[in-house]
N, C-alpha and C positions, 0 to 999 in steps of 0.2 A: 532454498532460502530458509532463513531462521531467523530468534531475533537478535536484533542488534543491528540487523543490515541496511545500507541504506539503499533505497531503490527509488525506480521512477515511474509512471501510470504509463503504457503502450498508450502510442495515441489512439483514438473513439473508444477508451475504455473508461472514460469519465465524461460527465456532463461540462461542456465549455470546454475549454483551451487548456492541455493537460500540461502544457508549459508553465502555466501559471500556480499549480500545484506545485513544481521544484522536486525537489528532494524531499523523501520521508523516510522514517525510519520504523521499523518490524520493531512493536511492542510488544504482542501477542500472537498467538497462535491457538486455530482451534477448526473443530470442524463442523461442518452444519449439517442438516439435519439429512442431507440425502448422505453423508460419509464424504464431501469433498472438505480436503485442508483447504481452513481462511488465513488468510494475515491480515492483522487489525496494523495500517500504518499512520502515524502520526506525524502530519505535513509540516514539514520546518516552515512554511511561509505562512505558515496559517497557525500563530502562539497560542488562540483563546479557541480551536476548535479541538472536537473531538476527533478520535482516532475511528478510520475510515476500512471496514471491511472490503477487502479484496483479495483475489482468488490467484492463484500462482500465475497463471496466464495473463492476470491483468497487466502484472508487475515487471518490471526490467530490474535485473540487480546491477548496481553500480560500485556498492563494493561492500563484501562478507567482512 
């Protein structure tokens, strides 16, 4: 994954219904403090929130 792509939350890898998230899109990349890579995604259904750290595994790519 990298950014620009857009993907979707596996489901129980968010609090509530990961459906309801949609589509997000990889703004960022970075890694935390144990050395695992984050991607910071930014949910299209959701215009006024913030960009949402999550880990490769959380994520399903939909399309690079």
């Amino acid at each position: 994954m990298k950014l620009g792509d857009m993907v979707k939350a596996k489901p129980g890898t968010a609090e509530g219904d990961v459906e309801k998230l949609g589509v997000g899109i990889i703004v960022r990349e970075d890694t935390d403090v144990i050395g695992m890579k984050r991607f910071w995604v930014k949910w299209l259904n959701f215009t006024n929130g913030k960009p949402w750290a999550r880990y490769e595994d959380d994520l399903e790519l939909i399309k690079s």
